[in-house]
C-alpha positions in Angstrom: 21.3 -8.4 13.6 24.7 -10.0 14.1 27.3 -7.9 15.1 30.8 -8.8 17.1 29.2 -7.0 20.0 29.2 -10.4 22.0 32.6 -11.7 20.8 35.1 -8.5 20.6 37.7 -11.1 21.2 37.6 -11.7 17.2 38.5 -8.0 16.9 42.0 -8.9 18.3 42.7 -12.5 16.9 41.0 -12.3 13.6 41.6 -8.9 12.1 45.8 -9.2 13.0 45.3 -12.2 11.2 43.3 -11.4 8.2 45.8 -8.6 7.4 48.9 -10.3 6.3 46.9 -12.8 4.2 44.6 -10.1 2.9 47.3 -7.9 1.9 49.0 -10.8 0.0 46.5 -11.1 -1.8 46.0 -7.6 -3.3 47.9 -5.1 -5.0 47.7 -1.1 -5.9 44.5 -1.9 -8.3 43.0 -4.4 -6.0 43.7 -3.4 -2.2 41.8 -6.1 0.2 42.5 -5.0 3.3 40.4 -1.5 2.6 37.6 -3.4 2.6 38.4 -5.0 5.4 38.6 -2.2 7.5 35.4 -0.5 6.0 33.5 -3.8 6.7 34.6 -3.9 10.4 33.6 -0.3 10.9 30.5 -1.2 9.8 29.7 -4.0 11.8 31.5 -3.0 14.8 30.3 -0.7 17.7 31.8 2.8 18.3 32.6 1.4 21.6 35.1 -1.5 20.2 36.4 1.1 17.5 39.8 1.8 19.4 40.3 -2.2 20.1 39.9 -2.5 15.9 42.4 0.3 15.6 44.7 -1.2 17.9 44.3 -4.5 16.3 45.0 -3.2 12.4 48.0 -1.8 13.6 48.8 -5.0 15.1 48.8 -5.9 11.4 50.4 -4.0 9.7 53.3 -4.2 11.6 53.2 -7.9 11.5 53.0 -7.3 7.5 55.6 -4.4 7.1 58.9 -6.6 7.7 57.5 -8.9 4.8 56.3 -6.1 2.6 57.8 -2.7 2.9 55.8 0.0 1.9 57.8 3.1 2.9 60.9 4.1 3.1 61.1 6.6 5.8 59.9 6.4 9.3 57.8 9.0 9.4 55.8 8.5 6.1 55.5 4.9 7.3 54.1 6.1 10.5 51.1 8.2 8.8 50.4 5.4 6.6 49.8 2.8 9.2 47.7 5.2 11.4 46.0 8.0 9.5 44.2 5.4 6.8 42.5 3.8 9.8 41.3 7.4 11.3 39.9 8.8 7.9 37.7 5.8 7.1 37.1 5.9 11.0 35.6 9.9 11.1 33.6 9.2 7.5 32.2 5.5 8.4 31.1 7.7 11.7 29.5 10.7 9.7 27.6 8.1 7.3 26.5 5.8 10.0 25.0 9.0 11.9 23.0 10.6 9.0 21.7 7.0 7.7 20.1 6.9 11.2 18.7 10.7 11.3 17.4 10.3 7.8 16.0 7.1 6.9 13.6 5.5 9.4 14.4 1.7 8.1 18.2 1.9 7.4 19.1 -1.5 7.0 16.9 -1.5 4.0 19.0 0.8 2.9 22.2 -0.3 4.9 24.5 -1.5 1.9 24.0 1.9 -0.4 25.2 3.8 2.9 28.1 1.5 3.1 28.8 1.6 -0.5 28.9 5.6 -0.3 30.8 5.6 3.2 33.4 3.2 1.1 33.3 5.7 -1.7 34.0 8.8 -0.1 36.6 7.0 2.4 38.5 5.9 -0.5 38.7 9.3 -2.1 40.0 11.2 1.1 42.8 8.6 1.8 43.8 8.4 -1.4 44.1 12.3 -1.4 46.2 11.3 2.0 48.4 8.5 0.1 49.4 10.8 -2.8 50.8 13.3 0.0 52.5 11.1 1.4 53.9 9.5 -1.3 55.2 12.5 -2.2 56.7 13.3 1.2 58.5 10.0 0.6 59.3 9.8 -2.5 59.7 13.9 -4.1 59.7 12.2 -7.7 55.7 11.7 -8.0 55.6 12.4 -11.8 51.5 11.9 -12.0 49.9 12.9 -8.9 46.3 12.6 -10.4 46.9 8.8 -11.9 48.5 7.9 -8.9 45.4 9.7 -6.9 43.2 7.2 -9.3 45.0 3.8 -8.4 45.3 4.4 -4.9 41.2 5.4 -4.7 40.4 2.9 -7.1 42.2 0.0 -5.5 40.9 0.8 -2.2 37.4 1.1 -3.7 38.0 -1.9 -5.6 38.8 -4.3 -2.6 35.7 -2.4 -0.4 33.2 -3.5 -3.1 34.6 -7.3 -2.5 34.1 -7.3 1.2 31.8 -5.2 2.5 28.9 -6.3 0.5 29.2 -9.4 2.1 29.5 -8.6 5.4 26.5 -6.1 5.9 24.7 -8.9 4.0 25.6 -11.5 6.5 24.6 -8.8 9.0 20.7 -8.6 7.7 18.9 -11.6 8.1 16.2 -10.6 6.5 15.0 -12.1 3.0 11.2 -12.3 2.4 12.1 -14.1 -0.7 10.3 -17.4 -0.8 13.4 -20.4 -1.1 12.3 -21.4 -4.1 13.1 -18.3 -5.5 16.5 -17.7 -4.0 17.9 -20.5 -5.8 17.2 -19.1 -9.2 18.5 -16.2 -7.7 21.9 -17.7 -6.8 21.8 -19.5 -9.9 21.8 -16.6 -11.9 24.3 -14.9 -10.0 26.9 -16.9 -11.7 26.7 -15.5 -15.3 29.1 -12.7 -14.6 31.6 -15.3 -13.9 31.1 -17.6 -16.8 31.3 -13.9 -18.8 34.8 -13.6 -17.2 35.8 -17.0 -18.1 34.1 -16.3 -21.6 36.5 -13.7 -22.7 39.8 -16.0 -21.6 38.7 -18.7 -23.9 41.4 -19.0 -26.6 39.9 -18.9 -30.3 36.9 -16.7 -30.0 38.7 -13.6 -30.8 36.6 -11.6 -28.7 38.4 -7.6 -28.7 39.7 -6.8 -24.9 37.5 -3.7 -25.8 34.1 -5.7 -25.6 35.2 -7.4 -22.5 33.7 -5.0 -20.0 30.5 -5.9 -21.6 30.3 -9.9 -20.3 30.4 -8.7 -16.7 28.6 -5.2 -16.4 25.7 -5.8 -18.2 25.0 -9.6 -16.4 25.6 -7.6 -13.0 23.2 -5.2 -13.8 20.5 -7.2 -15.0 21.0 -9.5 -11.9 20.7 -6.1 -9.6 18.1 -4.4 -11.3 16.1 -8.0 -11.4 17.0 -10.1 -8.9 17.7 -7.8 -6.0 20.8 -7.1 -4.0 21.7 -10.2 -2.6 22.1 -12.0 -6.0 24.2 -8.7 -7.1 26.5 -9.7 -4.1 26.7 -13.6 -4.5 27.2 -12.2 -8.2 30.1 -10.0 -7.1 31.8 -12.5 -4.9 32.2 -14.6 -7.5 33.4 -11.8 -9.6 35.8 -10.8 -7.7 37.5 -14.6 -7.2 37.7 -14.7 -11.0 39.3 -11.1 -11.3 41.7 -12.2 -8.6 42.6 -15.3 -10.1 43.1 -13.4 -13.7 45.1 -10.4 -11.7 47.6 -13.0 -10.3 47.8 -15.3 -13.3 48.4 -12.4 -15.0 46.3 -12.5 -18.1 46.6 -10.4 -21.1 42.6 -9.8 -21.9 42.4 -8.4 -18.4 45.3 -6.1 -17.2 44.8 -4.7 -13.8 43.8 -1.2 -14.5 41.3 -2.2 -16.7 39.8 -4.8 -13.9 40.1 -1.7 -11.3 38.2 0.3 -13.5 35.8 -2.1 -14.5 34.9 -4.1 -11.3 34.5 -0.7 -9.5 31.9 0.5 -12.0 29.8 -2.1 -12.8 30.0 -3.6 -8.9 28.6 -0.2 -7.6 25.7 0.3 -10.7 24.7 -3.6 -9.9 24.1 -2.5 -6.2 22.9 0.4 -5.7 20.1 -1.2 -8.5 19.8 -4.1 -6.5 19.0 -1.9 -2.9 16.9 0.4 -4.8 14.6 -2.8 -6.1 14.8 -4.7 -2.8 13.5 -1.0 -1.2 10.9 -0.9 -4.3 9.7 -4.6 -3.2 10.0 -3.9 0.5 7.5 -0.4 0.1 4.8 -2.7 -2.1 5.0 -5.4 0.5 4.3 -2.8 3.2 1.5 -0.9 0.8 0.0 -4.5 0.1 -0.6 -4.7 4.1 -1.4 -1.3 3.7 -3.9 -1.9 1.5 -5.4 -5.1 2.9 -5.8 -3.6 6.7 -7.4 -0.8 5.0 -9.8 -3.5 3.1 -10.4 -5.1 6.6 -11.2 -2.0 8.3 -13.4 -0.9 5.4 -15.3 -4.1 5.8 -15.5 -4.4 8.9 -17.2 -0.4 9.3 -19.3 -1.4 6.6 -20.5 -4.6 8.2 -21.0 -2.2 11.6 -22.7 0.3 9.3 -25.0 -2.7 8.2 -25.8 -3.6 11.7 -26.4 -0.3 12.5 -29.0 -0.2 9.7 -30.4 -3.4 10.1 -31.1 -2.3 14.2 -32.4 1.0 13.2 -35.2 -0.9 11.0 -35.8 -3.2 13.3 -36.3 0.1 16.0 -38.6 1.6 13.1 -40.8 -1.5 12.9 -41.1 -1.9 15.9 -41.8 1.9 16.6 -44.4 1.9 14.1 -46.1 -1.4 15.0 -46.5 0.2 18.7 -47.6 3.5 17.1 -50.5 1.5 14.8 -51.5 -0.5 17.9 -51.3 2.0 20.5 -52.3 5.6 19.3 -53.8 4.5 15.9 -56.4 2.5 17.7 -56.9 5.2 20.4 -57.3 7.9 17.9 -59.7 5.5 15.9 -61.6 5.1 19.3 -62.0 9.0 19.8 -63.0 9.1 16.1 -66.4 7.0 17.2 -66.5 9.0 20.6 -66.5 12.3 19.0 -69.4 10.7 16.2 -71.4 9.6 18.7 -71.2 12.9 20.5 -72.0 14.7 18.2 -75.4 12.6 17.3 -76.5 13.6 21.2 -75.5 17.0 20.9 -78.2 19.2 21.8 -77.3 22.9 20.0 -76.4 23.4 16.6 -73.3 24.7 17.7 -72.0 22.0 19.9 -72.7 19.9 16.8 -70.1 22.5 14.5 -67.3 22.6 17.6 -67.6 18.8 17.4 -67.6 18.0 13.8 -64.5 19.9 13.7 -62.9 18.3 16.1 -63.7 14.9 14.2 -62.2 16.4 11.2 -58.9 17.0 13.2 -58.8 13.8 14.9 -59.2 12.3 11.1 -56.4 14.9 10.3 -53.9 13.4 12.6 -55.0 9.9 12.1 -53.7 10.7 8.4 -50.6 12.2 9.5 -50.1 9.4 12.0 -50.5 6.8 8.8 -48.1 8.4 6.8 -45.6 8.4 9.8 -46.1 4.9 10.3 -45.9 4.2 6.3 -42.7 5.9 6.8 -41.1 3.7 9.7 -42.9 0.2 8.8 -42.4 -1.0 5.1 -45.6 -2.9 5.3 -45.7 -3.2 1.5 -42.2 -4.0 1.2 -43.2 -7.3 4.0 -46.0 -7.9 2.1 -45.9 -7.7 -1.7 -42.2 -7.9 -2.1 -40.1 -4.8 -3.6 -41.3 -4.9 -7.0 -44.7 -3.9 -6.0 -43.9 -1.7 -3.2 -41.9 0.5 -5.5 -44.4 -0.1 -8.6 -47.7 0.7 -6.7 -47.1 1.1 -3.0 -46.8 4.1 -0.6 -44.3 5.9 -3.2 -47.1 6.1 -5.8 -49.5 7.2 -3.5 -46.8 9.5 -2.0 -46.7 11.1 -5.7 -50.3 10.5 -6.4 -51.4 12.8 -3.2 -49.0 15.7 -4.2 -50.2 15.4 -8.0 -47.1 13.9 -9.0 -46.8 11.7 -12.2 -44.8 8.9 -10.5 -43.8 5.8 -12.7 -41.4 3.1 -11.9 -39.7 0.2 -14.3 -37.9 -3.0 -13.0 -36.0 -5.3 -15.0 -35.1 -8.8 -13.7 -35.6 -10.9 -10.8 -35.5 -8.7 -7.8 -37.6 -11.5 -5.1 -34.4 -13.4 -4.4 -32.7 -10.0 -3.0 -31.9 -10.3 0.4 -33.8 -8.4 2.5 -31.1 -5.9 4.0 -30.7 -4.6 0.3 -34.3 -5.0 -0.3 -34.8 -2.7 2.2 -32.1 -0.2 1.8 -33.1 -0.4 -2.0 -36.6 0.5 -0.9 -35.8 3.2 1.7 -33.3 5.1 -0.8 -36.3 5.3 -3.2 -38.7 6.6 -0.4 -36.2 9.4 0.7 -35.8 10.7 -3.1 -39.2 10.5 -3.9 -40.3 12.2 -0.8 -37.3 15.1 -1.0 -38.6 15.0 -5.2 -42.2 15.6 -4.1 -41.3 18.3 -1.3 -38.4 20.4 -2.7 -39.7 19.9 -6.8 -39.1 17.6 -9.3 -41.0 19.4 -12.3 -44.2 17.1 -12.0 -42.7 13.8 -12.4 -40.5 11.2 -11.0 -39.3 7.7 -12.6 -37.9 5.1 -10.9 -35.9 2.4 -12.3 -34.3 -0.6 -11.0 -32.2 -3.4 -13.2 -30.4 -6.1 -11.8 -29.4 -8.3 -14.2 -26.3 -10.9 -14.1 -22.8 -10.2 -15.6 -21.0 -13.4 -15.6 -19.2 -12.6 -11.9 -21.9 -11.5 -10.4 -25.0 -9.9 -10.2 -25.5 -5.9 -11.0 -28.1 -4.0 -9.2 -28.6 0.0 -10.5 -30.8 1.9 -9.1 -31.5 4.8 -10.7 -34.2 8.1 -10.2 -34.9 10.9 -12.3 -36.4 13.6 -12.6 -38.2 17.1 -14.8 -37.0 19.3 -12.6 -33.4 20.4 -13.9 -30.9 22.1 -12.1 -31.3 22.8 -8.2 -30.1 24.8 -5.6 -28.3 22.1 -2.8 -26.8 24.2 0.1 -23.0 24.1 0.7 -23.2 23.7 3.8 -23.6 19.9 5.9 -26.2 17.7 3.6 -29.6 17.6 4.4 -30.5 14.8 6.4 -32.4 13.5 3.5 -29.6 13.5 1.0 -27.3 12.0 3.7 -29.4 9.0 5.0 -29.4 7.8 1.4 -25.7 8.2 1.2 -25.5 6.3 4.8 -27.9 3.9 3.2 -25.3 3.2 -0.2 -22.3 3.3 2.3 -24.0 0.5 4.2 -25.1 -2.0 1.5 -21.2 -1.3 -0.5 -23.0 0.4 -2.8 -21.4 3.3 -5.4 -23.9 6.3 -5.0 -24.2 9.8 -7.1 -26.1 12.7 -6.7 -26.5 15.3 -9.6 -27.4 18.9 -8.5 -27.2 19.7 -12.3 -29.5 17.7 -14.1 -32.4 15.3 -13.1 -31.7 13.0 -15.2 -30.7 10.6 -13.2 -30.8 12.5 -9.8 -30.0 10.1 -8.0 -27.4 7.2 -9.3 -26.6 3.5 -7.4 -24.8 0.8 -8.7 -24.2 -2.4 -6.4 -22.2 -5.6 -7.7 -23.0 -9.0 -5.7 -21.5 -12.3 -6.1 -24.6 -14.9 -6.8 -26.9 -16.0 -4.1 -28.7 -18.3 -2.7 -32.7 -17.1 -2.9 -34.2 -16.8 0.1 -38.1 -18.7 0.4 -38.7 -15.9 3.3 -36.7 -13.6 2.6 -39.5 -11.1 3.3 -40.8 -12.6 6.5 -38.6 -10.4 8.9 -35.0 -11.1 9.6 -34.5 -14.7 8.8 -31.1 -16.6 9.3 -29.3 -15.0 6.6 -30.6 -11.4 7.2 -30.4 -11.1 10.9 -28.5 -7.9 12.7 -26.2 -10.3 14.3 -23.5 -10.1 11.8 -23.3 -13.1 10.6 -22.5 -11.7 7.1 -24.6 -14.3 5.5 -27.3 -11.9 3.9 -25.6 -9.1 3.6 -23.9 -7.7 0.2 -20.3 -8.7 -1.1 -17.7 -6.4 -1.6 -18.0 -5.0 -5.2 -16.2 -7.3 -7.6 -15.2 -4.4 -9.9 -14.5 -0.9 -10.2 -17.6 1.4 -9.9 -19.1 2.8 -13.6 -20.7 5.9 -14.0 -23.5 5.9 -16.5 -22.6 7.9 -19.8 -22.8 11.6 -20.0 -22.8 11.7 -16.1 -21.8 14.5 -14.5 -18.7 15.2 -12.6 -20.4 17.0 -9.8 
């Protein structure tokens, strides 16, 4: 931010300077050099503050031999210093609370200076009118006179300090291309200016407000602050050309009144929308770092899954090798023991222990069922679900277990294949343990919906309403939400009514289809995350099937 923190040397030779010419240039309606002296407060440091004061007095006294003001000295000494030391004490006050209350002020820099200008114009011209009185005892209207003197300062703040805190803030994330247009437009105000002095159109000087306020409001509310600024500059060259040429279609008052309303409606619209488009800009990177992250945990969480099937296989492979073919072995021992047994009752003790070895060979299938999908490797997941382990998981707990799949589901890749499979074996085991009124259905559609492909998965239920504890999930009901989270799946669970139970939708963008896909982790499956086989974000906002519950 440029400031004339490195060159205070243009607080003594400029600003002398600027006065006179400044001061020639306005009058009671229109007072420059107000706006001036707001503008360097602004852009000045506290430190420099009594160097500025020093060098606007410099100025004034170069301007007062040339145009008297007062006529008494001491009236003409509280009008060159007081002015300075009320805008002084509220630029101060303004400056201070912009920086305890708004976190990114310069966003917000040229409504503060706009409100600093405001209230410093009201408090000296409060000061003026007592003075002028203490000058002059024959001050007929104090409250018109109140109005000139605020207005005119206000008037000739709104010309100046715009720009400067403008030129100050460098930043404008408005591509170039745009800019122009914006600059562009930013002269309609002035053609409306130079609209109503055309001879022969007979617009009313009533109407003429209208071809400047509503232009500068449409350019602030639309184009942003900056092109309400470039839009006031030019303004304010054309009302000072009209002032001084003395036009009847524009007296002074009326331009006062007029520039002063419309300037401050088109900024404070134009800060407001730049602060509009600078909070979206920061919620779009908001939004997209969130995105990433989201990704990126569920690309760990598909990692995670992928090694803890791989862990399972393996575990289970070790588990059918190792103690499966031991326990097979002690199966024959214990037969051929008991064929030599000698007693009757050695023969029973024996028998029995045969019986529990065949016991825990069963239980010791059923745990490896569980940790290696050998159906799921083998037959693919249409007939694992259709008439694998999950049937025979329903069948053993007399369990009418059915299961309909529409469309293609080979070419799945095998991460959802998987996940697809081990949701259905987690609510078809929790169905058969913890009820499910005698039957469970299991039905799976993928079908393709122009932008991608739509997998639902979706398992029901005779068993009604149940009981599910408030307390943490079971692990159960959670490793099948894990499971969704992982593939980017939408997942519902319906305590209420069993029809569905269990809910998951999962949109994919087309795929390749894999030859292998169910020969272990080939190149587009693999846990390295390589991203190639596993599922896209979804491509739409998650549906709920009709009549779903909210719970």
């Amino acid at each position: 931010m440029r400031s004339w923190r490195r060159a205070p040397w243009m607080i003594f030779i400029l600003y002398p300077a600027a006065w006179p010419a400044l001061y020639s240039l306005s009058s009671a309606y229109w007072f420059l050099p107000a706006g001036m002296r707001v503008a360097a407060l602004w852009a000045t440091p506290m430190r420099f503050w009594p160097g500025l004061a020093l060098a606007e007095w410099a100025g004034i006294l170069i301007t007062s031999p040339v145009f008297p003001v007062f006529d008494d000295l001491v009236p003409a000494i509280g009008g060159t210093l007081v002015p300075w030391l009320i805008y002084a004490v509220v630029v101060r006050e303004v400056r201070q609370y912009a920086a305890r209350s708004d976190g990114d002020a310069s966003t917000h820099a040229l409504s503060y200076a706009v409100v600093a200008g405001l209230v410093g114009a009201a408090a000296n011209g409060l000061f003026l009118v007592g003075l002028r009185w203490l000058d002059d005892e024959t001050v007929t209207h104090p409250v018109q006179l109140f109005l000139t003197f605020a207005f005119g300062d206000y008037a000739g703040i709104m010309t100046l300090v715009p720009l400067v805190v403008m030129a100050l803030d460098k930043r404008d994330p408005v591509p170039k291309r745009t800019r122009r247009m914006r600059y562009a437009l930013a002269l309609l105000p002035s053609l409306g200016v130079g609209l109503t002095l055309v001879p022969g159109l007979g617009i009313p000087t009533i109407y003429n407000w209208v071809f400047v306020t509503v232009p500068l409001t449409v350019i602030g509310a639309t184009r942003g602050r900056r092109a309400a600024v470039a839009a006031l500059a030019l303004v304010s060259c054309c009302f000072l050309a009209v002032a001084h040429g003395a036009f009847a279609a524009w007296p002074a008052e009326e331009i006062q009144r007029i520039f002063a309303v419309a300037a401050t409606g088109a900024l404070l619209l134009g800060t407001r929308r730049d602060a509009m488009l600078a909070q979206r800009i920061d919620l779009s990177r908001s939004i997209e770092e969130l995105q990433y992250k989201t990704q990126a945990l569920r690309d760990a969480a598909t990692r995670l899954s992928a090694q803890r099937e791989a862990e399972s296989r393996r575990v289970g492979l070790e588990l059918h090798d190792e103690i499966g073919q031991d326990m097979t072995a002690l199966a024959t021992r214990l037969r051929l023991a008991e064929r030599l047994a000698t007693t009757d009752g050695m023969r029973a003790e024996l028998e029995l222990l045969r019986g529990m070895v065949a016991e825990a060979h069963g239980h010791l299938r059923n745990v490896i069922r569980r940790l290696h999908p050998i159906a799921l490797e083998r037959f693919g997941l249409e007939r694992a679900l259709a008439a694998g382990p999950l049937a025979e998981i329903a069948a053993d707990a007399g369990v009418a277990y059915t299961c309909a799949i529409r469309g293609d589901v080979a070419p799945l890749p095998l991460d959802i294949a998987t996940g697809v499979y081990r949701i259905s074996q987690e609510a078809v085991t929790n169905g058969v343990r913890h009820g499910c009124g005698g039957e469970i259905h299991v039905q799976l559609d993928l079908q393709d919906t122009g932008a991608g492909r739509e997998l639902q998965l979706s398992i029901s239920d005779a068993q009604g309403a149940i009981d599910v504890p408030a307390q943490p999930d079971s692990l159960g009901l959670q490793g099948i939400r894990d499971r969704a989270n992982a593939l980017g799946a939408t997942y519902h669970f319906s305590a209420s009514s069993g029809r569905p139970r269990h809910w998951m939708r999962l949109v994919l963008a087309p795929v390749t289809p894999h030859a292998g896909r169910v020969d272990g982790f080939d190149a587009g499956n693999d846990a390295s995350g390589t991203g190639r086989g596993f599922p896209f974000p979804p491509i739409e906002a998650p549906r709920r099937p009709a009549g779903w519950p909210l719970d």
